[in-house]
C-alpha positions as CSV (number, residue, x, y, z in Angstrom):
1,X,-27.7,-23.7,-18.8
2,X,-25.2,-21.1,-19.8
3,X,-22.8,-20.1,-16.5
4,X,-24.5,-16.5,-16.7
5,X,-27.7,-17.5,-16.8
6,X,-26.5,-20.2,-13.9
7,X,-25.2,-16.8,-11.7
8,X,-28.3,-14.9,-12.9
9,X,-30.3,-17.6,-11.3
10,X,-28.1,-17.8,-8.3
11,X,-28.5,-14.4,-7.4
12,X,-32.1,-14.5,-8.0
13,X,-32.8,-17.2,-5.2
14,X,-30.5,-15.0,-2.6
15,X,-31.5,-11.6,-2.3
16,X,-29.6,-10.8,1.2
17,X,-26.6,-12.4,-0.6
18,X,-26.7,-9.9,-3.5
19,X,-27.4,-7.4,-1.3
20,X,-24.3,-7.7,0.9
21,X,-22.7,-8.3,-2.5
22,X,-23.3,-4.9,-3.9
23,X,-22.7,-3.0,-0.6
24,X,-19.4,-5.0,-0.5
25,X,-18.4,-3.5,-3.7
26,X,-19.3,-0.1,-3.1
27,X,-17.4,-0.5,0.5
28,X,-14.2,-1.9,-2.1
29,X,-14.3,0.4,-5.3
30,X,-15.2,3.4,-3.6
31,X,-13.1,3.8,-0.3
32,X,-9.6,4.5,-2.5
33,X,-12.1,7.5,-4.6
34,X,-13.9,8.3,-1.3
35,X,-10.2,8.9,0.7
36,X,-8.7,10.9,-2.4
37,X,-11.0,13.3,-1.8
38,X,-11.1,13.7,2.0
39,X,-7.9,13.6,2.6
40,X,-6.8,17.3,0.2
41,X,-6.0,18.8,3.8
42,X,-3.8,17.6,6.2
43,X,-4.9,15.2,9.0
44,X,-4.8,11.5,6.2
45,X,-1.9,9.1,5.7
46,X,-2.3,9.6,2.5
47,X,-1.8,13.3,2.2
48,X,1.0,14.0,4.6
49,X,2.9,10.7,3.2
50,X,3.0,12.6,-0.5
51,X,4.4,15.5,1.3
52,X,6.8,13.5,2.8
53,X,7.8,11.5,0.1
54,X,8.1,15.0,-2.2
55,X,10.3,16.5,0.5
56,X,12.2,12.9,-0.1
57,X,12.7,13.6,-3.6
58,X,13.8,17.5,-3.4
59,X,16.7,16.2,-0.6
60,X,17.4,13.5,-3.2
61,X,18.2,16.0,-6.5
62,X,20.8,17.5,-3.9
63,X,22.8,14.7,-2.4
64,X,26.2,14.1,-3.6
65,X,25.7,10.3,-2.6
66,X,22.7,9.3,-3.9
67,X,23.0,5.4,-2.2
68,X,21.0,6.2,0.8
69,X,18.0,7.1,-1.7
70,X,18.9,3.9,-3.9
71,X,19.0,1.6,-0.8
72,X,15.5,2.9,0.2
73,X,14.0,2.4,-3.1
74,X,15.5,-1.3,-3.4
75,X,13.7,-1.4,-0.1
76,X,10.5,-0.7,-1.1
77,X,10.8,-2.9,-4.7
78,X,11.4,-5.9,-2.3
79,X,8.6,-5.1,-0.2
80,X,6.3,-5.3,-3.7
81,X,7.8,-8.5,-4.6
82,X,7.5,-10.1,-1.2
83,X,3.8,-8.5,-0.9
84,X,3.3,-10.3,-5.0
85,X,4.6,-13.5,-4.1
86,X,2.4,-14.2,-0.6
87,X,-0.8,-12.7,-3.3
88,X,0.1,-15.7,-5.8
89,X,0.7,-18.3,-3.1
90,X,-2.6,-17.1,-1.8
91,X,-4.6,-17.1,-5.0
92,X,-3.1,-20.6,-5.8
93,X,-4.5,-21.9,-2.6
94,X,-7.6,-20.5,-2.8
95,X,-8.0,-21.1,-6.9
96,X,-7.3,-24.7,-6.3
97,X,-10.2,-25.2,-4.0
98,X,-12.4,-23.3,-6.4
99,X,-11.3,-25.3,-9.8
100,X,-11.3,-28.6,-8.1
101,X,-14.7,-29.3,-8.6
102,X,-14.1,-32.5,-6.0
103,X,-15.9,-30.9,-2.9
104,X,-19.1,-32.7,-1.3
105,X,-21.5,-29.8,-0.8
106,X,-22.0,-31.7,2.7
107,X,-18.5,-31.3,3.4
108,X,-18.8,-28.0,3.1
109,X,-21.4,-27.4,5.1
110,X,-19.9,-29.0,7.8
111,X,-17.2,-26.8,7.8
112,X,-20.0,-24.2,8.8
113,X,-20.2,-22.2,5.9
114,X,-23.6,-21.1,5.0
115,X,-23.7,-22.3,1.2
116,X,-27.4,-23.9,-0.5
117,X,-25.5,-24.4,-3.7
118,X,-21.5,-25.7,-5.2
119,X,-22.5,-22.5,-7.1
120,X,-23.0,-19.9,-4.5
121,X,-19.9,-21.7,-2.8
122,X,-17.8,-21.0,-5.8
123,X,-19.1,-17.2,-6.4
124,X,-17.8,-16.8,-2.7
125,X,-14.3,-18.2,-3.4
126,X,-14.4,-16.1,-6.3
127,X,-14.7,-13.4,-4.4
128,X,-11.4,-14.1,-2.9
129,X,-10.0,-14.7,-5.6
130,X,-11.0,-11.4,-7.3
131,X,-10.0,-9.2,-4.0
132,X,-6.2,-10.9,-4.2
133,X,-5.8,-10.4,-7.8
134,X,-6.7,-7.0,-8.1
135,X,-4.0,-6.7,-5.3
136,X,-1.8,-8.9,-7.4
137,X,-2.1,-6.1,-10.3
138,X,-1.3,-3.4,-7.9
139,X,1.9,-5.1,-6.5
140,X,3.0,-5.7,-9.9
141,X,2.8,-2.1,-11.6
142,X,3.3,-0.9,-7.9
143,X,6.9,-2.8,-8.9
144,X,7.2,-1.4,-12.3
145,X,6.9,2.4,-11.1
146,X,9.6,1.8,-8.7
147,X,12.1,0.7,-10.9
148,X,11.2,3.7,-13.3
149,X,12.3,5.3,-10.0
150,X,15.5,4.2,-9.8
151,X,16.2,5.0,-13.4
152,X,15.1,8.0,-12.5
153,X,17.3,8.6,-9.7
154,X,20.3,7.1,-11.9
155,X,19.5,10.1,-14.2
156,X,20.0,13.0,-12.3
157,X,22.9,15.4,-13.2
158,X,25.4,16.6,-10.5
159,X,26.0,20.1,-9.3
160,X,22.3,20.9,-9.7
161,X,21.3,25.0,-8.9
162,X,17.8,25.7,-7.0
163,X,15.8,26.0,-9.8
164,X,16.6,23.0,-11.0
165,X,16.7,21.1,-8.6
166,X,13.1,21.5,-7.9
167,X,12.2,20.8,-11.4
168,X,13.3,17.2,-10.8
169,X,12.4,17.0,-8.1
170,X,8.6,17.3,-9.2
171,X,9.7,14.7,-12.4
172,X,11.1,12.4,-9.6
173,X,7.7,12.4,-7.1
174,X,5.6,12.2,-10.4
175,X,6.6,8.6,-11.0
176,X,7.7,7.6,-7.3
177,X,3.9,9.0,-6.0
178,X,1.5,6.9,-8.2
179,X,4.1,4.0,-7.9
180,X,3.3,3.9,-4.0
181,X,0.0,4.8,-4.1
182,X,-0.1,1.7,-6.5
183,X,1.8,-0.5,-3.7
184,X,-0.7,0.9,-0.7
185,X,-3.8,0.1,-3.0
186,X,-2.1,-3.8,-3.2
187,X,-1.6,-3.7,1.0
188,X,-5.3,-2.7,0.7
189,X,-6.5,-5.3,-1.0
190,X,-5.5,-7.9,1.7
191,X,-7.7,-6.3,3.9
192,X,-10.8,-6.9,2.1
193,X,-10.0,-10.7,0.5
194,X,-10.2,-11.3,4.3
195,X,-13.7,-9.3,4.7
196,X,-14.9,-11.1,1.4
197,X,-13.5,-14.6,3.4
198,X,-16.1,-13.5,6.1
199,X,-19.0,-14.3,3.2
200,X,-18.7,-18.0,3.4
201,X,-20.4,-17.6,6.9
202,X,-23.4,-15.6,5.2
203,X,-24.1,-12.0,3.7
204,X,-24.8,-10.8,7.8
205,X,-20.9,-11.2,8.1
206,X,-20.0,-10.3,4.7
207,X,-21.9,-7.0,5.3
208,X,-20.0,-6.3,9.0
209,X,-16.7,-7.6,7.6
210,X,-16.8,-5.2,5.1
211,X,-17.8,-2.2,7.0
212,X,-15.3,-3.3,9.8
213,X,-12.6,-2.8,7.3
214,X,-13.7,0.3,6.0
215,X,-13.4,1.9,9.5
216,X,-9.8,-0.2,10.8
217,X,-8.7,1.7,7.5
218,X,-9.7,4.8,8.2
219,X,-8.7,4.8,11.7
220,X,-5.4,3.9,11.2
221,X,-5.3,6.6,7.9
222,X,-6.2,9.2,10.6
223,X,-6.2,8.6,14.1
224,X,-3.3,6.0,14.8
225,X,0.1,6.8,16.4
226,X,1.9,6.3,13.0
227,X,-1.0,9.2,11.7
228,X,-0.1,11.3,14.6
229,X,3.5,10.8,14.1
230,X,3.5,11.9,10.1
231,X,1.3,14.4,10.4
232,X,4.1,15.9,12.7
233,X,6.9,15.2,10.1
234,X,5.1,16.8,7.4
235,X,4.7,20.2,9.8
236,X,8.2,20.0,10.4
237,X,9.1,19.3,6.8
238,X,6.8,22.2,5.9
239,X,8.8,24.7,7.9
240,X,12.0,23.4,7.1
241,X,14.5,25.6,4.8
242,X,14.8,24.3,1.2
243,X,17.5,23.3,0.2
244,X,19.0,21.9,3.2
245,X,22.2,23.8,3.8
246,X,25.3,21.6,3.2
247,X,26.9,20.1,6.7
248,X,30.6,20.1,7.2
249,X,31.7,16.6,7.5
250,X,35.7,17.6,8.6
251,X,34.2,19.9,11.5
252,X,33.2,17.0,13.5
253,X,36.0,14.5,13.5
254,X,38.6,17.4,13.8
255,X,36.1,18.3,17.1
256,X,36.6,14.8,18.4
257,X,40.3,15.1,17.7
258,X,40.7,18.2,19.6
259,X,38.8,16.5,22.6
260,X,40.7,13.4,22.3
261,X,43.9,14.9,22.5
262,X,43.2,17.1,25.7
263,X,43.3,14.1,28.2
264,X,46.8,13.2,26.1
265,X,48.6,16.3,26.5
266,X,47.1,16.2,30.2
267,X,48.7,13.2,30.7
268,X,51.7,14.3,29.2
């Protein structure tokens, strides 16, 4: 028996299993489409964060010291990398369970999962599996984007005008947008190896698990306090003045000077 005609059988003698199965991936391959296009308007993590992050990249054309923009995007390519290497110490974990092939099916039953085959056990691992290394794929280009980033931001020319100015600054959030959408679609992913966990325990959970991640998601993409908060930052953003006007850094430390000498010729 061929391993297809093995999971075609499988399948066959659990329908509630193939049923939570399929809702499962229509909860996981459609809730990135499905939030693309809800979120055009304003109210979404998603939406305000690209306004935020294009506002980012306008300021960035017209700094004279670009390291506070490098230091955040070294930031951000060690988050990737940290996000990679927890997804590969995960999939080794779970991958080794699954290839072993050593496993009683009575021990794992008494572990309380609800299995009636080694194969149905091994199509749920693989479940895992598949949830952490689609992350895995995201982290990794998630990683490549942002170092096209930082060449990007080791391009620029100095003394830019207006005009152009905002011309790289739409070049600059054309590669540094898809390379953190890239990196939220890998955080993503965590949440629903964890729901696909839940299907060791039966399709029942499987189906709640995944349902219960669709909605944590989209309550925190909408209606948390870090929602709330850059929803307001993007407002502000909106009505701020572009470009920033240039800030005198001598006005301040002669200010201070001026104060600081008072109390001396006071004293004097």
């Amino acid at each position: 028996m061929s391993v297809l005609t093995a999971l075609l059988h499988a399948i066959s003698e659990n329908p509630l299993d193939t049923f939570a199965l399929i809702v499962f991936f229509f909860f996981w391959l459609g809730y990135e489409p499905f939030l693309q296009k809800i979120s055009k308007k304003s109210g979404f993590i998603i939406k305000d964060l690209s306004i935020v992050r294009a506002a980012w990249m306008r300021e960035a054309t017209l700094r004279e010291i670009k390291l506070f923009d490098s230091n955040l995007m070294a930031h951000a390519v060690n988050s990737a990398a940290n996000f990679s290497s927890a997804n590969l110490l995960l999939i080794a974990a779970v991958g080794g369970v699954l290839f072993s092939g050593q496993i009683p099916l009575t021990t794992v039953k008494n572990f309380g999962f609800d299995v009636s085959t080694m194969l149905l056990f091994q199509m749920k691992l693989g479940l895992i599996v598949t949830c952490l290394v689609r992350g895995l794929l995201d982290f990794i280009w998630a990683t490549r984007q942002m170092n096209y980033t930082a060449a990007a931001f080791g391009s620029l020319p100095e003394n830019m005008d207006e005009g152009t100015a905002r011309e790289f600054a739409a070049a600059l959030s054309n590669i540094v947008e898809p390379a953190m959408s890239s990196f939220s679609q890998g955080v993503r992913g965590y949440y629903f190896a964890l729901a696909s966990a839940a299907w060791l325990f039966g399709p029942i959970p499987l189906l709640l698990s995944g349902l219960g991640a669709i909605i944590l998601l989209g309550w925190r993409q909408s209606r948390s306090q870090s929602a709330r908060g850059i929803r307001r930052l993007r407002e502000l953003l909106e009505a701020h003045p572009y470009p920033t006007m240039p800030r005198e850094f001598n006005a301040a430390p002669a200010q201070n000077l001026d104060k600081n000498a008072a109390p001396h010729n006071t004293q004097a």
